[in-house]
C-alpha positions in Angstrom: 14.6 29.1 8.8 12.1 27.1 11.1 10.1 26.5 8.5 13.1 24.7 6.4 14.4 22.8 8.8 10.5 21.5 9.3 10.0 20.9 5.4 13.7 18.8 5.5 12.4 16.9 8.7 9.6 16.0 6.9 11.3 14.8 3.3 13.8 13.2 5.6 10.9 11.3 7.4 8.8 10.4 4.3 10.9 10.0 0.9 14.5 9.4 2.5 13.7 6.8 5.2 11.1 4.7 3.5 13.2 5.0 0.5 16.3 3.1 2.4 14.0 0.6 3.7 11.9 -0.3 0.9 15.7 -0.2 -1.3 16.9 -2.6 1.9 13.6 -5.0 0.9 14.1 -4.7 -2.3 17.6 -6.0 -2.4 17.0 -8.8 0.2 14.1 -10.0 -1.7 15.7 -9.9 -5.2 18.7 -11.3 -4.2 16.9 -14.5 -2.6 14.5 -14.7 -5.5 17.5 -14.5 -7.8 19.0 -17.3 -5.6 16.1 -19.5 -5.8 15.6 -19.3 -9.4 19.3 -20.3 -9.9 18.9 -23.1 -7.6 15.5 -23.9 -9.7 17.7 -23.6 -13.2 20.1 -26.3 -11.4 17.8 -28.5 -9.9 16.1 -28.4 -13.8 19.0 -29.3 -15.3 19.6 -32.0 -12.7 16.3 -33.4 -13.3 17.3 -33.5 -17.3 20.7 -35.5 -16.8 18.5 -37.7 -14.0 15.8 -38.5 -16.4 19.0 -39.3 -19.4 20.7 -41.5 -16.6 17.4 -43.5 -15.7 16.3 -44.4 -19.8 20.1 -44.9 -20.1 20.3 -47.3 -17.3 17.1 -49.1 -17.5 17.6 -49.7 -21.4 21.7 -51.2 -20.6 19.7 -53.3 -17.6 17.2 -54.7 -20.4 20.1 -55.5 -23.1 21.7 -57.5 -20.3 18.5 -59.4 -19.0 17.4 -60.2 -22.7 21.6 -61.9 -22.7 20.9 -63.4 -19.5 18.4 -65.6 -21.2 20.2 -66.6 -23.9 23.5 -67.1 -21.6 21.3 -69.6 -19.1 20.4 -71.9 -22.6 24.0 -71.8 -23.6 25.5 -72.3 -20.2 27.6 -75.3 -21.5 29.2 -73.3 -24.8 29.2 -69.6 -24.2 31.1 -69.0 -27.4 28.2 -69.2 -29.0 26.8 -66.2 -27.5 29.8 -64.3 -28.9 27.9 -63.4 -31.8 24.8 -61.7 -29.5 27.5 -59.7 -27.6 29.6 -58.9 -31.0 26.0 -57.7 -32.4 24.5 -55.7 -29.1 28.0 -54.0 -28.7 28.1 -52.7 -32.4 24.6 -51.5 -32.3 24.8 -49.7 -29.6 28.0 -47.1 -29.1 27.6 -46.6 -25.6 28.9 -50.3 -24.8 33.1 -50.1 -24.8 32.4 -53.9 -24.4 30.1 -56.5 -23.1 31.7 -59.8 -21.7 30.3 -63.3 -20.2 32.4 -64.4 -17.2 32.5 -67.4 -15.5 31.5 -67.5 -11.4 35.2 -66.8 -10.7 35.0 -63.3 -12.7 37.9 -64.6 -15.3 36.4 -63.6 -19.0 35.4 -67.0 -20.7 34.3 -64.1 -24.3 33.1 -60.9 -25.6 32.4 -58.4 -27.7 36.3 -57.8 -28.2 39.8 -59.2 -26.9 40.6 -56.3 -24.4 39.7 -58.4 -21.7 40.6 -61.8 -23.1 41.3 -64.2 -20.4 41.3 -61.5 -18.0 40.3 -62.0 -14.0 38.1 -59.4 -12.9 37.4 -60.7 -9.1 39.2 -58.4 -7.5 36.5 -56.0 -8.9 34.4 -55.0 -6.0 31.1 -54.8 -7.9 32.1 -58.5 -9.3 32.0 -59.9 -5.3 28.8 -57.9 -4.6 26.8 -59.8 -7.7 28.5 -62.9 -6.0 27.7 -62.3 -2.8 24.0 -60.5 -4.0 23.5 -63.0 -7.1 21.6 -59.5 -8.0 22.6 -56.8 -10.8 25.0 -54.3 -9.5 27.2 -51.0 -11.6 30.1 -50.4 -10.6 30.7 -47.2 -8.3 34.2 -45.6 -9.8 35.5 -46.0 -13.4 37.6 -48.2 -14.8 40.7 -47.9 -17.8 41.0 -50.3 -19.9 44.3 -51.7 -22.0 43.3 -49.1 -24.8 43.3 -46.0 -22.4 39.1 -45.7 -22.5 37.5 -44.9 -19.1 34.4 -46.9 -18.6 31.9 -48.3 -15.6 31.2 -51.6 -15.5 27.7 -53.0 -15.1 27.0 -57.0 -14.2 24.2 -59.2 -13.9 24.6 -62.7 -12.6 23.1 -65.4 -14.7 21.3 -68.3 -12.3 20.7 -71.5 -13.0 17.4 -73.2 -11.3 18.9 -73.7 -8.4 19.3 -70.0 -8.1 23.6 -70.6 -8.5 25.7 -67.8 -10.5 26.6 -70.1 -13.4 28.1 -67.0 -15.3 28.3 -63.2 -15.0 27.9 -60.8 -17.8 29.3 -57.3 -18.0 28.7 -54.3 -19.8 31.0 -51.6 -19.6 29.6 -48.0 -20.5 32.2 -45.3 -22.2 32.5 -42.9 -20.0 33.4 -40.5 -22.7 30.4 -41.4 -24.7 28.1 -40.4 -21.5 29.8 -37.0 -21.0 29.5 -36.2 -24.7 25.3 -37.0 -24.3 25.9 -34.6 -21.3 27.2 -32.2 -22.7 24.8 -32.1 -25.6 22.4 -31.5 -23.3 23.6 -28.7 -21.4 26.9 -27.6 -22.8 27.5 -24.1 -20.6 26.5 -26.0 -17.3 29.2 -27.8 -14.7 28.0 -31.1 -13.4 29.4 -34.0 -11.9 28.0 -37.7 -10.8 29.3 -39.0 -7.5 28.6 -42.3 -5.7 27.3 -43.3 -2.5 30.4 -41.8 -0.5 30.8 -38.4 -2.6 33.5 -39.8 -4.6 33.8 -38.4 -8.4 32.6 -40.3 -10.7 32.4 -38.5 -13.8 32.8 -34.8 -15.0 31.0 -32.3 -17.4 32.6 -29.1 -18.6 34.8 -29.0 -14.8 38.0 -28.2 -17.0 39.9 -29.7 -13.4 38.5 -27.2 -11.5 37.8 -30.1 -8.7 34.4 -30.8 -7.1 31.6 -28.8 -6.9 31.3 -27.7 -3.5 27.9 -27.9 -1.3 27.1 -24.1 -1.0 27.2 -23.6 -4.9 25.5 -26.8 -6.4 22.3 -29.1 -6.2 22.0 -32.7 -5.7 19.3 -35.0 -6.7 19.6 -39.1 -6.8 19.4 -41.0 -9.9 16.5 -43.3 -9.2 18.1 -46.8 -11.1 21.6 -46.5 -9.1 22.6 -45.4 -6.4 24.4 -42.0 -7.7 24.0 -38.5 -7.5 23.9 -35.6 -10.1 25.3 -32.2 -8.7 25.0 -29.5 -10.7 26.7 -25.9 -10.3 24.2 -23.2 -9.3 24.8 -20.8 -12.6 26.8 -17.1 -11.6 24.5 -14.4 -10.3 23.6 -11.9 -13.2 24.7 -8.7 -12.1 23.9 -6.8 -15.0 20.4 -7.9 -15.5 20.2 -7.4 -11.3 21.3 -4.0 -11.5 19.3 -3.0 -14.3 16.1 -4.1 -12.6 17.2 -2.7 -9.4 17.6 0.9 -11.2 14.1 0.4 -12.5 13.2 -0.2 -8.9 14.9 2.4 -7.7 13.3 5.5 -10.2 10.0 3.8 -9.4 10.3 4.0 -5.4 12.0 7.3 -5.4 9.3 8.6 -7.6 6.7 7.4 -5.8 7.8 8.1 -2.0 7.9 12.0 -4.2 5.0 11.6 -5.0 3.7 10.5 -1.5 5.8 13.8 0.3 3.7 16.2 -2.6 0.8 14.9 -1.6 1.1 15.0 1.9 2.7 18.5 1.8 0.0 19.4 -0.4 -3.0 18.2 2.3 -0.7 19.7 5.0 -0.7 23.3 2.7 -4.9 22.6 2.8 -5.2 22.0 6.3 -3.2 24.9 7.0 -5.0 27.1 4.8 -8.0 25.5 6.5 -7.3 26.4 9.6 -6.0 30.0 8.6 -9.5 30.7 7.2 -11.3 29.7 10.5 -8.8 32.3 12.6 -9.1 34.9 10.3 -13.0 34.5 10.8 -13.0 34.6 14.5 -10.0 37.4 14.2 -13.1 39.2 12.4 -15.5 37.9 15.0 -13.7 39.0 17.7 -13.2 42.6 15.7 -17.1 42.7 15.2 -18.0 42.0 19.1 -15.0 44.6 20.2 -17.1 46.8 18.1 -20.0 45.8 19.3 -19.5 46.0 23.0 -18.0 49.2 22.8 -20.8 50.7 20.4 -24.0 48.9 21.7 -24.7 50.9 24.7 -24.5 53.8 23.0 -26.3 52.8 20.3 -29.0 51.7 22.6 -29.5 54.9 24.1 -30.6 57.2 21.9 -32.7 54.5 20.2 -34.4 54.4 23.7 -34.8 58.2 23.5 -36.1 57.7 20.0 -38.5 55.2 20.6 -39.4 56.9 23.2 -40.2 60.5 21.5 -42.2 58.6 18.4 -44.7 56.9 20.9 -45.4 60.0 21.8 -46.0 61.5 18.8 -48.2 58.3 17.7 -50.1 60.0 20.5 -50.2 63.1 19.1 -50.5 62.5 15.7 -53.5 60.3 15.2 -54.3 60.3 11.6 -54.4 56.9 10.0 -50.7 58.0 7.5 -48.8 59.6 10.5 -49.5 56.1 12.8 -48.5 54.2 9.4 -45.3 55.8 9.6 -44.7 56.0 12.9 -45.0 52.1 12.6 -42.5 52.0 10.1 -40.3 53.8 12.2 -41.1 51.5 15.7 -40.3 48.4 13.0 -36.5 49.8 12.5 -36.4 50.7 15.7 -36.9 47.5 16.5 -34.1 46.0 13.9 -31.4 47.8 14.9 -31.7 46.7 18.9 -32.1 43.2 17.1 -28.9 43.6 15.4 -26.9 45.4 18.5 -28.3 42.3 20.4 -26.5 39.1 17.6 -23.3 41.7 17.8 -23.1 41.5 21.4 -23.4 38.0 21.4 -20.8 37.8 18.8 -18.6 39.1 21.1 -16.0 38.0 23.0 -16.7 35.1 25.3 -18.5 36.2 28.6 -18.6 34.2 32.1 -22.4 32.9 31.0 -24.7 31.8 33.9 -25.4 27.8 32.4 -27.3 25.3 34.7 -27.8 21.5 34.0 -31.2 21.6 31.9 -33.6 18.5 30.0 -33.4 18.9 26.4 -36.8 17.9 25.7 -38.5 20.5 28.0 -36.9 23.2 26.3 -37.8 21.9 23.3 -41.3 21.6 24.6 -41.5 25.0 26.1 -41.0 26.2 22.6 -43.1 24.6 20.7 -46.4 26.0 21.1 -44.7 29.3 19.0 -43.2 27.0 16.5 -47.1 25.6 15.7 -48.7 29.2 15.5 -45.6 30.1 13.3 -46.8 27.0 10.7 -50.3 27.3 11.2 -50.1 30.4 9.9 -47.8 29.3 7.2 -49.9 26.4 6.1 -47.0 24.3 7.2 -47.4 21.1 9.2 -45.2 20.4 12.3 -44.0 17.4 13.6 -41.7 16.4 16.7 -39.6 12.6 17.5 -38.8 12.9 21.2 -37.7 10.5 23.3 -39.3 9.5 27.0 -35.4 9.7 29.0 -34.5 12.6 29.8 -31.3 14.1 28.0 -29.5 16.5 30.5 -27.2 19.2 28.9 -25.3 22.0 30.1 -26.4 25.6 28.9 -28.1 28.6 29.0 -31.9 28.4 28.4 -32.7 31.8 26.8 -29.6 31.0 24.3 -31.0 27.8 22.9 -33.9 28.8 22.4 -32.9 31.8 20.8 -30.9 28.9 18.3 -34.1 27.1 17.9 -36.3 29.6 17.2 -34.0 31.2 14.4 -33.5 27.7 12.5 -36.9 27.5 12.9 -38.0 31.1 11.5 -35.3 29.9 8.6 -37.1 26.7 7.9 -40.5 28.0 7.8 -38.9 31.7 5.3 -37.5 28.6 3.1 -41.8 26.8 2.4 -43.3 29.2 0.6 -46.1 27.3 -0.4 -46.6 25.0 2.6 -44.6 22.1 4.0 -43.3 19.6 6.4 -41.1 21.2 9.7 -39.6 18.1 11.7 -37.5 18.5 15.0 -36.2 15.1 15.9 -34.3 14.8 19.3 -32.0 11.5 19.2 -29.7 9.9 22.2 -26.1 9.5 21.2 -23.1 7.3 23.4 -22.3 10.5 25.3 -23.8 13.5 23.3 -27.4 14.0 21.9 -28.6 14.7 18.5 -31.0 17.9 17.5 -32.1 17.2 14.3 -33.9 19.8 12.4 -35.4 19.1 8.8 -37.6 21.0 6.3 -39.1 20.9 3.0 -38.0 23.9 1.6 -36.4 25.3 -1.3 -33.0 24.5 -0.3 -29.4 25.9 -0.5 -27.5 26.3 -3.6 -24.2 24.1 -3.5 -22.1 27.7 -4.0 -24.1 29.1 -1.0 -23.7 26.2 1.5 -19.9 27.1 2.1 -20.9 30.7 2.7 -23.8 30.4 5.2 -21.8 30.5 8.6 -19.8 33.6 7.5 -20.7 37.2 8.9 -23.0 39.4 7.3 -23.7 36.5 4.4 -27.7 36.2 3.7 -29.6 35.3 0.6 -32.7 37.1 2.2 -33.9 40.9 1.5 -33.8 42.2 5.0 -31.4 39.6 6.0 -28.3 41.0 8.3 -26.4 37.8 7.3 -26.1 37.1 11.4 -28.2 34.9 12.2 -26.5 31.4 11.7 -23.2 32.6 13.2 -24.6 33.7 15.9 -26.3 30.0 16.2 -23.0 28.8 15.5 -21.3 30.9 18.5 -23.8 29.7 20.7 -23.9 26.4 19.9 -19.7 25.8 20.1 -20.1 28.4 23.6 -21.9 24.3 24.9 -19.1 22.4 23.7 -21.3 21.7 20.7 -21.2 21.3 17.0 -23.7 22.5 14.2 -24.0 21.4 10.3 -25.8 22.0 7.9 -26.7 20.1 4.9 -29.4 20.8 1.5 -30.4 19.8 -1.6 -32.5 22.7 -4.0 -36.3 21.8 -4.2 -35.8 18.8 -1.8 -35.3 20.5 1.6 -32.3 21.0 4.4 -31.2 18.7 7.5 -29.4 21.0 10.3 -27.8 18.7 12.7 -26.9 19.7 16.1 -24.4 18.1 18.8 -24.8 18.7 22.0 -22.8 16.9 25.1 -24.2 14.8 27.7 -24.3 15.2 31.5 -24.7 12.2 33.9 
């Protein structure tokens, strides 16, 4: 039950949580993308209808500057420029009529008789090219006698004085310009406003009223002084949803994912960590044995020992002191092994002291250069001129030493290099220990610190775990690393004391 609870704690903490907040992220992030690339389609089509207005504009503004010219040479009979408005009206369909006024704004001609005699003063975009004697539109639209909606456009012509001798006016069809429009863009709502956010036109707003501020963009048109708002198109909530599903499957999946994977490295770790108790367990079983078998193990080996030296004494013949030898040699093995199980025991109170590094190191070295003399190895040593105190027993590190030692030299059967290489760490030191030998096998490697594993003969597969119980007994750590034909590295970690 303790376990379940544990395993739901855990989904809850790495697919179910991460899953709401990267689904929270996901939303808020889609949502304003979505937002911005609405706004981006609007602002587009703004720019469209902007760029329209400006040719539209700037080509009506170059129709009336090319009559301007020919109104200033007929200033004194303007029905003869009847025929150039009659002409520039009919070519062009945009025009609902073009018209020459005198300085009071009454109509003197034009391109047709809705305006005939007509005063247009009150007009306030006729004052402003009075008062401006500069081109101005019109900012609201204008009905005509016929019922068409137009905005009127006037340019003042001068004389050389710089006087308004006459004023011609071009009225645009408002219909004609929302047809263009809609051509355009047919599915989008737009309006164009003046100056003061007054309506002056409408595209495909069926009187639906103006567009309001939080669901449109706004861009100027660069010839007049009027803006083009354009309705922000409706969110796609199909499309949204269907790539939020996607989204969805993908995180879900992958936060899975994640929780396998991390259960799974949780499952090793455990097992991990079940192997290394289940060794000591066997440790621990071994030195129980141990200490309550050694001593009487030990005795009658003493009393056996004891009874073949005297028979060596007796027996003086060159076979009966070969085999007595044999038997002093197993003799001999056996206290060995009692000794590694007792130290594979369970921890004892051990009598440590505070001891230099390098003069245990040094004190063991003349045995280490017999040992490869007599091997036809060659023996080198790195170490350093500071002292490096450690806390430990003597006897036992030496003991560690000398059996990496005795391995490295087993391992060169034909001669080789031995090098011990003492190295100063930020609070710990470095034992490094490196021959030339034949190696390890990959398959071994894993093996080598478990009980009773050897690769040797005579071997009692004790050694290196009883290095091992020493060393971690310090506070210290041991690995071991090899390559076959090229030689192994043992690296040992020992703490520093001030």
């Amino acid at each position: 039950m303790k376990r379940h609870n544990y395993n739901f704690f855990l989904y809850i903490i790495i697919v179910i949580i991460p899953t709401l907040i990267s689904l929270l992220y996901y939303f808020n992030e889609a949502i304003g993308l979505d937002n911005q690339e609405r706004k981006e389609q609007a602002r587009w089509v703004a720019s469209i209808h902007q760029k329209s207005w400006d040719q539209f504009i700037a080509e009506t503004v170059t129709s009336l500057d090319i009559l301007a010219i020919t109104a200033e040479t007929v200033a004194k009979t303007p029905e003869k420029l009847e025929p150039l408005l009659l002409k520039t009206h009919w070519k062009d369909p945009r025009y609902g009529g073009i018209y020459l006024l005198n300085p009071n704004g009454t109509v003197i001609t034009g391109s047709n008789s809705f305006l005939q005699d007509t005063n247009l003063s009150n007009n306030e975009y006729i004052k402003e090219i009075n008062r401006t004697k500069d081109l101005i539109i019109s900012d609201h639209q204008e009905t005509l006698t016929n019922g068409q909606k137009v905005i009127g456009i006037g340019k003042p012509v001068l004389d050389r004085s710089g006087q308004v001798v006459s004023i011609l006016i071009a009225h645009l069809r408002v219909d004609y310009v929302q047809n263009i429009m809609r051509v355009l863009t047919p599915d989008t709502k737009l309006s164009v406003t003046n100056p003061n956010g007054a309506m002056i036109m409408d595209i495909n707003m069926d009187g639906s009223g103006e567009l309001s501020k939080d669901r449109s963009i706004s861009i100027p048109i660069d010839r007049v002084a009027w803006n083009i708002k354009v309705e922000v198109p409706e969110r796609n909530l199909n499309e949204l949803i269907k790539n939020a599903i996607m989204v969805i499957i993908q995180i879900i999946f992958g936060f899975h994912i994640l929780f396998l994977f991390i259960k799974y490295l949780m499952l090793k770790r455990q097992a991990a960590k079940e192997k290394k108790e289940n060794e000591l367990q066997k440790l621990e079983l071994v030195g129980t044995l141990a200490a309550s078998t050694a001593h009487e193990i030990r005795n009658p080996l003493t009393g056996i020992k004891g009874l073949v030296q005297l028979l060596s004494e007796k027996y003086t013949n060159e076979q009966d002191q070969y085999y007595f030898s044999v038997i002093n040699d197993e003799i001999n093995r056996i206290n060995e092994i009692v000794s590694e199980f007792l130290i594979l025991g369970k921890p004892t109170a051990q009598k440590t002291e505070i001891m230099d590094l390098r003069k245990i190191i040094i004190d063991i070295e003349p045995l280490i250069i017999s040992e490869a003399n007599l091997n036809n190895i060659k023996y080198q040593s790195m170490i350093p001129d500071m002292p490096l105190h450690i806390d430990c027993t003597k006897d036992q590190l030496k003991q560690v030493l000398l059996n990496l030692t005795k391995n490295a030299f087993e391992s060169m059967h034909a001669g080789g290099l031995l090098t011990i290489k003492l190295i100063e760490l930020p609070n710990k030191c470095h034992i490094k220990i490196t021959d030339t030998g034949i190696g390890i096998p990959d398959e071994a490697l894993g093996k080598i610190f478990q009980p009773f594993y050897t690769s040797k003969e005579f071997g009692t597969g004790l050694g290196l775990v009883v290095c091992k119980r020493i060393i971690q007994s310090f506070g210290g750590e041991i690995h071991l690393t090899s390559k076959v034909n090229i030689g192994t590295q043992v690296d040992i970690f020992l703490p520093l004391k001030k």
